[in-house]
N, CA, C and O atoms as CSV, one atom per row, in Angstrom:
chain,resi,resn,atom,element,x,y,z
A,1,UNK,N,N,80.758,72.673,99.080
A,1,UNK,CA,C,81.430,73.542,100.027
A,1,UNK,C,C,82.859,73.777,99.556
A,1,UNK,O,O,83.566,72.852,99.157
A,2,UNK,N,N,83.361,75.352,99.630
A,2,UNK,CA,C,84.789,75.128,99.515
A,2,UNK,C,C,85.427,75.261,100.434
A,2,UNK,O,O,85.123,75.733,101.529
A,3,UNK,N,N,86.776,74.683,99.913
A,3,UNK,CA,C,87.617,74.873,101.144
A,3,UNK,C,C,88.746,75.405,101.256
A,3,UNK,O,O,89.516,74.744,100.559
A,4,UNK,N,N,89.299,76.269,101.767
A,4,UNK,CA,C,90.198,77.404,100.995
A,4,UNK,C,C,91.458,76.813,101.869
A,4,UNK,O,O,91.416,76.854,103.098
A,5,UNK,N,N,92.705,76.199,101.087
A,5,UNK,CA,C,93.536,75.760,101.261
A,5,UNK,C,C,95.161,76.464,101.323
A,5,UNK,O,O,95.656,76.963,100.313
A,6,UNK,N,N,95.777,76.428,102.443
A,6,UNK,CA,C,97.570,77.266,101.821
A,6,UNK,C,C,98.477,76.583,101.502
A,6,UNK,O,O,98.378,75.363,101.636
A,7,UNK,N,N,99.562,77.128,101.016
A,7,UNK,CA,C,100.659,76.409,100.862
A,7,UNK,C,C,101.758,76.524,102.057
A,7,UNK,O,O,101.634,77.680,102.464
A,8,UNK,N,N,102.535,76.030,102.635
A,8,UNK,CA,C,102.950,76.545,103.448
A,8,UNK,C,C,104.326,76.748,102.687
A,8,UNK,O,O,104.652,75.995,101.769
A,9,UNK,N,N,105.489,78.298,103.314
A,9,UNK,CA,C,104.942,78.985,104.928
A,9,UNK,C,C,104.109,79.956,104.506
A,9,UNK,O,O,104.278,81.012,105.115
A,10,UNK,N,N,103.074,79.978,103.487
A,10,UNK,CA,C,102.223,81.074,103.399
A,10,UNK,C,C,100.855,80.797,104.326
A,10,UNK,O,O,100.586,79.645,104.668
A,11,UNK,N,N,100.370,81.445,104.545
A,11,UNK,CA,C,98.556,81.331,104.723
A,11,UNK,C,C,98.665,81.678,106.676
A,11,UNK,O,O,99.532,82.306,107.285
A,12,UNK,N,N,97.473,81.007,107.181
A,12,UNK,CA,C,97.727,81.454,108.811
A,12,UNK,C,C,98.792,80.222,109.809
A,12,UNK,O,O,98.983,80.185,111.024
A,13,UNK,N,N,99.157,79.601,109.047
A,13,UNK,CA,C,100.220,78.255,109.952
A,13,UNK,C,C,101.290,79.220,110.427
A,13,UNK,O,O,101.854,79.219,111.521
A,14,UNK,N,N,101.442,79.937,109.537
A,14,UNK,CA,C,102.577,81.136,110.530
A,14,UNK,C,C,102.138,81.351,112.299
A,14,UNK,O,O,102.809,80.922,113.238
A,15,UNK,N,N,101.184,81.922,112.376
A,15,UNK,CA,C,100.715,82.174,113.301
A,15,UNK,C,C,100.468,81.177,114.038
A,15,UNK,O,O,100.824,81.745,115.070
A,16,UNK,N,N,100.297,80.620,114.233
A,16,UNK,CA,C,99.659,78.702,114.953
A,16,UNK,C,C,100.526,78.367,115.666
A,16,UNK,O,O,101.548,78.047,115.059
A,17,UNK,N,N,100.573,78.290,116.815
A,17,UNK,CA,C,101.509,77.722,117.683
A,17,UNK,C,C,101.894,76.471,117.097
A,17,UNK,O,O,101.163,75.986,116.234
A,18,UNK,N,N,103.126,75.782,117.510
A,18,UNK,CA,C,103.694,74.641,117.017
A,18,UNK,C,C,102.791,73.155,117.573
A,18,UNK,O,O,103.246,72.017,117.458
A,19,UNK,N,N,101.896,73.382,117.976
A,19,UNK,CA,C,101.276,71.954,118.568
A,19,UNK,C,C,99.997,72.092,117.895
A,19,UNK,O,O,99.148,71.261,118.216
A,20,UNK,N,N,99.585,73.216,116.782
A,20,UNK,CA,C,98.108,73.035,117.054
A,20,UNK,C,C,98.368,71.724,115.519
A,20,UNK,O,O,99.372,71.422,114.874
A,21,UNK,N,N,96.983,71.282,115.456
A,21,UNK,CA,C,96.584,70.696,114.174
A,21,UNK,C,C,95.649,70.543,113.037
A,21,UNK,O,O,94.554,70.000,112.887
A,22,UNK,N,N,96.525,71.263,112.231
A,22,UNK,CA,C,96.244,71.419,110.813
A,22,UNK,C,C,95.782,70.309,109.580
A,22,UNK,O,O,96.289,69.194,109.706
A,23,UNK,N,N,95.143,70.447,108.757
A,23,UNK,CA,C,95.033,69.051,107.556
A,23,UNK,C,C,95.635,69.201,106.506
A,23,UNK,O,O,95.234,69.819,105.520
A,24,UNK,N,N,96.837,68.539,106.666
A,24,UNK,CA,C,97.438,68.767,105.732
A,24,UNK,C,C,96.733,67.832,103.788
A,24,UNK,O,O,96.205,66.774,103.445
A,25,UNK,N,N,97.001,68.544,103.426
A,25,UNK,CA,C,96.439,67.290,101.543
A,25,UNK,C,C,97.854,66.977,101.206
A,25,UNK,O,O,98.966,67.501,101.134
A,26,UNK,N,N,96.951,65.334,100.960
A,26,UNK,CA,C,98.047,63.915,100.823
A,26,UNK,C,C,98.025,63.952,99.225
A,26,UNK,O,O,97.063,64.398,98.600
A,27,UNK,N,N,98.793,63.610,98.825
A,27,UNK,CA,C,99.123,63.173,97.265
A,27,UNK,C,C,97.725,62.692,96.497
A,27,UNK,O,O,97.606,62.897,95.289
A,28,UNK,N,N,96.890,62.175,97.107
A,28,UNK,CA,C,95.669,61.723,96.640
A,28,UNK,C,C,94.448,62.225,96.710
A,28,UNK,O,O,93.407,61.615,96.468
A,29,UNK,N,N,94.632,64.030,97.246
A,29,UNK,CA,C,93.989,64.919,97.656
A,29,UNK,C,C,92.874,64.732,98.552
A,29,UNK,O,O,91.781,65.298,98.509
A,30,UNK,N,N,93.549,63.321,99.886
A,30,UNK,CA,C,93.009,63.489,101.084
A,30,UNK,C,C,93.214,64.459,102.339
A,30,UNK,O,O,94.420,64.638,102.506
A,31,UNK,N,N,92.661,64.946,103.004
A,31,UNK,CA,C,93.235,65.211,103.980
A,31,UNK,C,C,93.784,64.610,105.369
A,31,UNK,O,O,92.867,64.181,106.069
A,32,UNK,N,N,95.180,64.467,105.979
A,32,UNK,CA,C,95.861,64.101,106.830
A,32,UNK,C,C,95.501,65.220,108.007
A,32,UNK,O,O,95.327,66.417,107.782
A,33,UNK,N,N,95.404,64.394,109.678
A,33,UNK,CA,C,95.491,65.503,110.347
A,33,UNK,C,C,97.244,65.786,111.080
A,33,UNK,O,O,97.639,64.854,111.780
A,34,UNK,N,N,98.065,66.811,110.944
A,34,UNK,CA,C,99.243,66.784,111.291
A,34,UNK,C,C,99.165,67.908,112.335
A,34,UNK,O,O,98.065,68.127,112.843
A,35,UNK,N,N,100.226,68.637,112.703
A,35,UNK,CA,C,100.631,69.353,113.555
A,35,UNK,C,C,101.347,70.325,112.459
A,35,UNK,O,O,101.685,70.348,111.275
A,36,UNK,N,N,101.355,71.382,114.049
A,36,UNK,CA,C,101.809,73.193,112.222
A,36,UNK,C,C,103.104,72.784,112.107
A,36,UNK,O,O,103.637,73.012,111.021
A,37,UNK,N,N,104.210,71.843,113.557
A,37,UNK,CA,C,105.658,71.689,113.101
A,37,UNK,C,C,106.207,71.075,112.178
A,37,UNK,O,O,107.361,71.228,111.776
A,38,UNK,N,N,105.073,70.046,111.637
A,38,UNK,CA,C,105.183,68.963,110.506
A,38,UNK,C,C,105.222,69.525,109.273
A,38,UNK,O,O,105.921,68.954,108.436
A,39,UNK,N,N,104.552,70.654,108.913
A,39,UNK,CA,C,104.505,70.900,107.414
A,39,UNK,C,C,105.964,71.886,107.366
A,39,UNK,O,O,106.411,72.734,108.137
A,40,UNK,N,N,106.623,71.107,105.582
A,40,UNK,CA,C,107.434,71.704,105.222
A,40,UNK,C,C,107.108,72.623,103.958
A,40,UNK,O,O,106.014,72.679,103.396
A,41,UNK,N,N,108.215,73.307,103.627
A,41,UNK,CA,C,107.780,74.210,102.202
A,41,UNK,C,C,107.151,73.595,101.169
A,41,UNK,O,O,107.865,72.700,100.716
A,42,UNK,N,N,106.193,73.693,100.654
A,42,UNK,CA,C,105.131,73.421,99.594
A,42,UNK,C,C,104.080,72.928,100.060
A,42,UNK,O,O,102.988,73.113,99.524
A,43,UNK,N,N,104.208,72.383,100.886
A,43,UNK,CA,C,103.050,71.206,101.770
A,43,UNK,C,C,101.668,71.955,101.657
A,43,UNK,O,O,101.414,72.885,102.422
A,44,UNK,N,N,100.996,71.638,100.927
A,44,UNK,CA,C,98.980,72.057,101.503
A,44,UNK,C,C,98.249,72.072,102.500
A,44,UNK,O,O,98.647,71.259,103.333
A,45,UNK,N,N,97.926,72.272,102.612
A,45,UNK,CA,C,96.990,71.960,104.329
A,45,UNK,C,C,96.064,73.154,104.540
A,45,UNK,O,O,96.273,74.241,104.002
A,46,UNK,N,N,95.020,72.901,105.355
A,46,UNK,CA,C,93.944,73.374,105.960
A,46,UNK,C,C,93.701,73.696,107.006
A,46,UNK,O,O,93.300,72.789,107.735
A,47,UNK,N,N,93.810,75.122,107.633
A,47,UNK,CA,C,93.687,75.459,108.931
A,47,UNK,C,C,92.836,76.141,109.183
A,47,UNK,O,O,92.946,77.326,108.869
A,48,UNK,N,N,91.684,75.692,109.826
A,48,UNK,CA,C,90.496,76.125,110.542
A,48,UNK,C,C,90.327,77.521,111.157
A,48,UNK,O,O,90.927,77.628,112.226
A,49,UNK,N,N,89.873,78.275,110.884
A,49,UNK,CA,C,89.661,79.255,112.439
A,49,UNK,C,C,89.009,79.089,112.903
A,49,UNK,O,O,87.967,78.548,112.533
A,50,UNK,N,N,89.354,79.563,114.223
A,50,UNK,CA,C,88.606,79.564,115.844
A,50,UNK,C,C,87.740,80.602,115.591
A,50,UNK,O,O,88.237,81.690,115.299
A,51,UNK,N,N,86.288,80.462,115.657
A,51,UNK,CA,C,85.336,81.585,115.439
A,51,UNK,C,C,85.455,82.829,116.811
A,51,UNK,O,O,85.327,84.050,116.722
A,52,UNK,N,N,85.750,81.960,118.074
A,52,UNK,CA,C,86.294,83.114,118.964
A,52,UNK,C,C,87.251,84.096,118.429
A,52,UNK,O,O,87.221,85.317,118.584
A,53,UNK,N,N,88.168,83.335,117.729
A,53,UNK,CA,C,89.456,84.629,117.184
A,53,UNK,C,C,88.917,85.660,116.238
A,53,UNK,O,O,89.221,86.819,116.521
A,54,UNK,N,N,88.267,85.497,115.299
A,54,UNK,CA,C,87.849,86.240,113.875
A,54,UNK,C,C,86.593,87.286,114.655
A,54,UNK,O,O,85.657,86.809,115.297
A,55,UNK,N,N,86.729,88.216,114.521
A,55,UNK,CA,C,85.991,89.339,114.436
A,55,UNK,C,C,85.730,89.932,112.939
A,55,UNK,O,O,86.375,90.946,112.672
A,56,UNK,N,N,85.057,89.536,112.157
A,56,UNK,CA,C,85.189,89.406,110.859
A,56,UNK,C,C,84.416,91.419,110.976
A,56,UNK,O,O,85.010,92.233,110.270
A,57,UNK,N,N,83.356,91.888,111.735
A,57,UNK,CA,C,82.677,93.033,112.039
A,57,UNK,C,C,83.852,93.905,111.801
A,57,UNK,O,O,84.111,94.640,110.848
A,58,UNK,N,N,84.527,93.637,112.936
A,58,UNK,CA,C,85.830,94.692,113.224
A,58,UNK,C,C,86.669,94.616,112.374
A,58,UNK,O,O,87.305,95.666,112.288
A,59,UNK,N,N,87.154,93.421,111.302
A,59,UNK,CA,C,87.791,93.783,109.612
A,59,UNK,C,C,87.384,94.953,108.685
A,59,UNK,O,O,87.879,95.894,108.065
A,60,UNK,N,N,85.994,94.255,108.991
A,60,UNK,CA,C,85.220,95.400,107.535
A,60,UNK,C,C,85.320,96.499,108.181
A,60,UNK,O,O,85.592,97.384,107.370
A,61,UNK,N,N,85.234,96.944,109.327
A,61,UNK,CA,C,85.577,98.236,110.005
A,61,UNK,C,C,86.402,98.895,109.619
A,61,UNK,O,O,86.267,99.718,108.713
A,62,UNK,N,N,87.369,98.672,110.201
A,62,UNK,CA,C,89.113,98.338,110.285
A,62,UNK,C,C,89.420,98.579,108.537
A,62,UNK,O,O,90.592,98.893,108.330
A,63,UNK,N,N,88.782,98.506,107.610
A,63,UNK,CA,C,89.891,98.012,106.220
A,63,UNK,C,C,87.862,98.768,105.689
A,63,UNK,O,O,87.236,98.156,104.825
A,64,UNK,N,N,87.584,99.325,105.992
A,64,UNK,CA,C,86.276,100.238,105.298
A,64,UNK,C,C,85.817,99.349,104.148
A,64,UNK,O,O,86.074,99.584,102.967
A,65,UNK,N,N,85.134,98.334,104.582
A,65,UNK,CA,C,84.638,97.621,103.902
A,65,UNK,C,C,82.937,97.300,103.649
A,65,UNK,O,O,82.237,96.763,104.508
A,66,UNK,N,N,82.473,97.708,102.399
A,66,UNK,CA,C,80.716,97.330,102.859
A,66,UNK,C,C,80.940,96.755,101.193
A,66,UNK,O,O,81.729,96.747,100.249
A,67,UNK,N,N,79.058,96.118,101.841
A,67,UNK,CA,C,78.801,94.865,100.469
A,67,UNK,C,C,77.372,95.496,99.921
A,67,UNK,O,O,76.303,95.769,100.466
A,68,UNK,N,N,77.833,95.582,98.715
A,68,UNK,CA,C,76.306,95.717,97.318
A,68,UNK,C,C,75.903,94.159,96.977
A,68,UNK,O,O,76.573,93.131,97.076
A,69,UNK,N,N,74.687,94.358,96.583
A,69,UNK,CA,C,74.216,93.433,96.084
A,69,UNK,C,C,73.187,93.808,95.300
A,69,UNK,O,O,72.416,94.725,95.586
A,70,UNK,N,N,73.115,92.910,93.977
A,70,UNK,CA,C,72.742,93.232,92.650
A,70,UNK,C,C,71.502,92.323,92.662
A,70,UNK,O,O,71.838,91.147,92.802
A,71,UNK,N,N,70.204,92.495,92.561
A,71,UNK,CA,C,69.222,91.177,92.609
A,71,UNK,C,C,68.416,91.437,90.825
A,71,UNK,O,O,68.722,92.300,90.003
A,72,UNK,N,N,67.629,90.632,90.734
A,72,UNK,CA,C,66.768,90.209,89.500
A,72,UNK,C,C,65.127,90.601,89.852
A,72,UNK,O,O,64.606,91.455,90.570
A,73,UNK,N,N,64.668,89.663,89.081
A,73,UNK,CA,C,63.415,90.751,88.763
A,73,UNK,C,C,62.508,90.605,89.999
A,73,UNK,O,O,61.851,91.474,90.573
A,74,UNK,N,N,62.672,88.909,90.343
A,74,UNK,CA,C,62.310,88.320,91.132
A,74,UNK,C,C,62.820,89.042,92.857
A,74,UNK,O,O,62.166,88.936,93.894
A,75,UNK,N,N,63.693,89.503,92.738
A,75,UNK,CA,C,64.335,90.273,93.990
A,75,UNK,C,C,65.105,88.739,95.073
A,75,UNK,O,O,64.924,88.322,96.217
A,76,UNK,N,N,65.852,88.396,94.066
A,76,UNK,CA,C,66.588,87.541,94.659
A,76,UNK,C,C,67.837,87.736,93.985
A,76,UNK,O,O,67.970,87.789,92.763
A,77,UNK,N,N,68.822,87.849,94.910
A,77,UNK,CA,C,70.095,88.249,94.618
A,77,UNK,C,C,70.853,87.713,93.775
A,77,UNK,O,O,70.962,86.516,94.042
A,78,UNK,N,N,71.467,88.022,92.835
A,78,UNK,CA,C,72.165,87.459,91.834
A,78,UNK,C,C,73.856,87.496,92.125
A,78,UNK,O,O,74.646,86.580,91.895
A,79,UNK,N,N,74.119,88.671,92.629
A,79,UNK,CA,C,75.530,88.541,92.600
A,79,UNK,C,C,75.744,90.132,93.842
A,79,UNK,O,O,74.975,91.079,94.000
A,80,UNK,N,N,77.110,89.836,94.521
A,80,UNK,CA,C,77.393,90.593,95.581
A,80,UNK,C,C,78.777,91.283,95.170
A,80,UNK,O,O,79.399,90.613,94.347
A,81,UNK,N,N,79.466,92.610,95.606
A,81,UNK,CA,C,80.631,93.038,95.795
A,81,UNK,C,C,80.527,93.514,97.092
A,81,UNK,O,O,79.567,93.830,97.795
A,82,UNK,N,N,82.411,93.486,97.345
A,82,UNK,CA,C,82.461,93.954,98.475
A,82,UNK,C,C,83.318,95.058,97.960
A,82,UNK,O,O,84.167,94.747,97.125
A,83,UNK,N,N,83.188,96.762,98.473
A,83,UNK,CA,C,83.555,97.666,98.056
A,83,UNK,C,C,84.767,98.317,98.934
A,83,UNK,O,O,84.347,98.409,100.087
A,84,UNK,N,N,85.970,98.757,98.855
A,84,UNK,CA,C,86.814,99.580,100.040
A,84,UNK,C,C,86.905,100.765,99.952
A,84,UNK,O,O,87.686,101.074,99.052
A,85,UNK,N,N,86.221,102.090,100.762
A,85,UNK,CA,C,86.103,103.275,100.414
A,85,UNK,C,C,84.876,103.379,99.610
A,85,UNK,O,O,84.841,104.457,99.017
A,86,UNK,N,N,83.889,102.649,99.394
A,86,UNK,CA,C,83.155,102.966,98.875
A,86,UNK,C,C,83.022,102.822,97.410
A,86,UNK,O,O,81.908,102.629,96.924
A,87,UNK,N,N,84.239,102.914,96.563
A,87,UNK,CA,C,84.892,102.797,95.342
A,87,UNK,C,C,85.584,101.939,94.774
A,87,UNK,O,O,85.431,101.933,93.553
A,88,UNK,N,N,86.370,101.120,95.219
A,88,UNK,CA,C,86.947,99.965,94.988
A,88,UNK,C,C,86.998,98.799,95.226
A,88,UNK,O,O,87.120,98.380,96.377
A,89,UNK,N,N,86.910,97.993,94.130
A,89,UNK,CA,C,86.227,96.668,94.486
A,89,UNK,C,C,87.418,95.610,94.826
A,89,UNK,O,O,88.576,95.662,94.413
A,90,UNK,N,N,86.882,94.714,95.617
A,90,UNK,CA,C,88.116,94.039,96.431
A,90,UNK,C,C,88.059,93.095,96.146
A,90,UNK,O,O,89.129,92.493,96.066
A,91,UNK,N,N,86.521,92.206,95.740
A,91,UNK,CA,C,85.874,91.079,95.756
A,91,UNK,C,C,84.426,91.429,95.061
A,91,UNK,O,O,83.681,92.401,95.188
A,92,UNK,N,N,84.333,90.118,94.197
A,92,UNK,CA,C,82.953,90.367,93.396
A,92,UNK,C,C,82.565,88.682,93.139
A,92,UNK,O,O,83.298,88.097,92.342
A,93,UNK,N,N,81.293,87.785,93.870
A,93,UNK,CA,C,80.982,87.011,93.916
A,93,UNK,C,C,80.687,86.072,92.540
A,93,UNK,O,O,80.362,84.885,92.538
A,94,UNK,N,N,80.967,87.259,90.967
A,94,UNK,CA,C,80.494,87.004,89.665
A,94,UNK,C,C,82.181,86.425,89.370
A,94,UNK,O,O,81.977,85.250,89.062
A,95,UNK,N,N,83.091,86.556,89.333
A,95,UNK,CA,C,84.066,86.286,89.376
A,95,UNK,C,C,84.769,85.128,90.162
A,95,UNK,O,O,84.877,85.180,91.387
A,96,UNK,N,N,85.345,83.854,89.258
A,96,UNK,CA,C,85.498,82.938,89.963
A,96,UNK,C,C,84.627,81.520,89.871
A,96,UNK,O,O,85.059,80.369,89.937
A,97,UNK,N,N,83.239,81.991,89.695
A,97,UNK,CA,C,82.562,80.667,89.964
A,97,UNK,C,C,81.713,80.655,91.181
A,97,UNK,O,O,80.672,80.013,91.323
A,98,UNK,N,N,82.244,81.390,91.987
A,98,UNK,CA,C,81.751,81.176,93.707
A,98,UNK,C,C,80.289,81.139,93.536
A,98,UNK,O,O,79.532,80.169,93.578
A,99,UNK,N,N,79.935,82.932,93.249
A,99,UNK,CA,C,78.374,82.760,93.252
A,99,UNK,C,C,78.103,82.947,95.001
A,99,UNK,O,O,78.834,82.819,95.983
A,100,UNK,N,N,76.649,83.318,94.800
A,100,UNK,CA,C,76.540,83.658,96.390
A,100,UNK,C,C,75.994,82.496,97.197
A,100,UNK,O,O,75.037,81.921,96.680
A,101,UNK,N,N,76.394,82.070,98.298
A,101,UNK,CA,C,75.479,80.665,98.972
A,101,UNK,C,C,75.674,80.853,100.115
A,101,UNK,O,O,75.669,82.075,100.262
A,102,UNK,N,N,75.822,80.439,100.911
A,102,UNK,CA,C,75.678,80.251,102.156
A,102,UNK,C,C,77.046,80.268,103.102
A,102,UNK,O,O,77.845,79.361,103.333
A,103,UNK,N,N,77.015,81.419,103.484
A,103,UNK,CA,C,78.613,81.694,104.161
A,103,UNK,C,C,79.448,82.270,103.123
A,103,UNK,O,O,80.605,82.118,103.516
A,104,UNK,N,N,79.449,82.741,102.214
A,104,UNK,CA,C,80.246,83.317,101.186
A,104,UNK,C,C,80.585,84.490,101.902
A,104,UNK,O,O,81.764,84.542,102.251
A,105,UNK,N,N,80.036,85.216,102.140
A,105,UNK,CA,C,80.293,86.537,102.869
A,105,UNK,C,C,81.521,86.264,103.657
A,105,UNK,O,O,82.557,86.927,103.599
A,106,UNK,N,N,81.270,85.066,104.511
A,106,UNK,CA,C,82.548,85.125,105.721
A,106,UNK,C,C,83.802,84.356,104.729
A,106,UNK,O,O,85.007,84.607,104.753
A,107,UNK,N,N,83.254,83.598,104.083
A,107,UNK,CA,C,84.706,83.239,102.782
A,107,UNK,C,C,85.461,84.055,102.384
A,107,UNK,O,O,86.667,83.809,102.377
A,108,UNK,N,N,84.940,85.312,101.921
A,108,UNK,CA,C,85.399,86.364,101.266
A,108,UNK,C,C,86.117,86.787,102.095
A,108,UNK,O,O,87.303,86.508,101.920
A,109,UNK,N,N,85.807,87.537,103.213
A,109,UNK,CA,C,86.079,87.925,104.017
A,109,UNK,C,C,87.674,87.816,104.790
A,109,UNK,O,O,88.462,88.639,105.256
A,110,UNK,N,N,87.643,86.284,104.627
A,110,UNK,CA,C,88.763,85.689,105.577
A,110,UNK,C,C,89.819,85.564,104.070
A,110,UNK,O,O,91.020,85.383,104.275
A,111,UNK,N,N,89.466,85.637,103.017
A,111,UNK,CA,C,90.016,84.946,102.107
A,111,UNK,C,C,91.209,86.547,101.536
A,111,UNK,O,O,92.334,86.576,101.037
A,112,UNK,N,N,90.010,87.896,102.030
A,112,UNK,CA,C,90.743,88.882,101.524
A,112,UNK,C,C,91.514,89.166,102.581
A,112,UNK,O,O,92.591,89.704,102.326
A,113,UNK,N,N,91.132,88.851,104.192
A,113,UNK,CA,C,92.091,89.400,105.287
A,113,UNK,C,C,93.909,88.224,105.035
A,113,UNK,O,O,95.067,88.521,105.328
A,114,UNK,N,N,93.402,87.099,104.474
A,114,UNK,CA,C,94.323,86.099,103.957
A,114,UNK,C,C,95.319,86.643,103.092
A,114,UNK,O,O,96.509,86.330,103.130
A,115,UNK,N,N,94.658,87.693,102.100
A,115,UNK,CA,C,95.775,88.409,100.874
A,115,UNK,C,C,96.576,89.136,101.531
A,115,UNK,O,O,97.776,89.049,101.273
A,116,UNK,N,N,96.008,90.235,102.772
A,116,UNK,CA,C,96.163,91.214,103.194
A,116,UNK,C,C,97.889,90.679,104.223
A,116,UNK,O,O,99.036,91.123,104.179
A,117,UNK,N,N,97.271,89.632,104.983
A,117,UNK,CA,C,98.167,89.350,105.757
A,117,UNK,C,C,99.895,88.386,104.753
A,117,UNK,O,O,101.065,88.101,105.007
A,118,UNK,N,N,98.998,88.280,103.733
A,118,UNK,CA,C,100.551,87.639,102.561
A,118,UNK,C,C,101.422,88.474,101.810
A,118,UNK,O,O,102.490,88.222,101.252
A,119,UNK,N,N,100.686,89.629,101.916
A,119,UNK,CA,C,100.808,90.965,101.594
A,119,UNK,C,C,101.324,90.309,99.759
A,119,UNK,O,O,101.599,91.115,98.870
């Protein structure tokens, strides 16, 4: 499983009220559970979303987003893009390592609304 990690003050801890709690990574690349007021500049950590908050539907909407997928002979998918406008590729599952598995779609997803919002 991955786990898509920020640095802070980048990533969504901006947004996070000051009490919620985040995991921050310890020197020994454990995770600590802290609070968003605790992390200082550089600090790592891991902040969850609330599946109530993410409308991941209304992104791809919102930012004209649809997904191809490339399969084999067998008709099992080999590799996915996600396209903007139809024409431009934003994300491509061959790139990276990822590969397609289980929840990748919503990885991507949150990972490109993540760029978007770091601008």
């Amino acid at each position: 499983m991955l786990i898509k990690t920020s640095t802070y003050p980048f990533g969504p801890a901006n947004k996070l009220p000051d009490d919620t709690i985040v995991q921050r990574v310890q020197s020994n690349g454990r995770f600590i559970d802290a609070y968003r007021y605790e992390l200082i500049e550089g600090d790592e950590y891991y902040a969850p979303y609330k599946k109530g908050s993410v409308n991941l539907v209304q992104y791809m909407e919102d930012e004209r987003l649809s997904v191809f997928y490339e399969y084999d002979v067998d008709n099992i998918a080999i590799r996915a893009r996600i396209l903007q406008d139809g024409a431009y590729e934003v994300f491509d599952t061959s790139q990276g390592g990822a590969g397609i598995h289980k929840g990748w779609l919503t990885e991507a997803l949150l990972y490109l609304r993540d760029q978007k919002d770091n601008g």
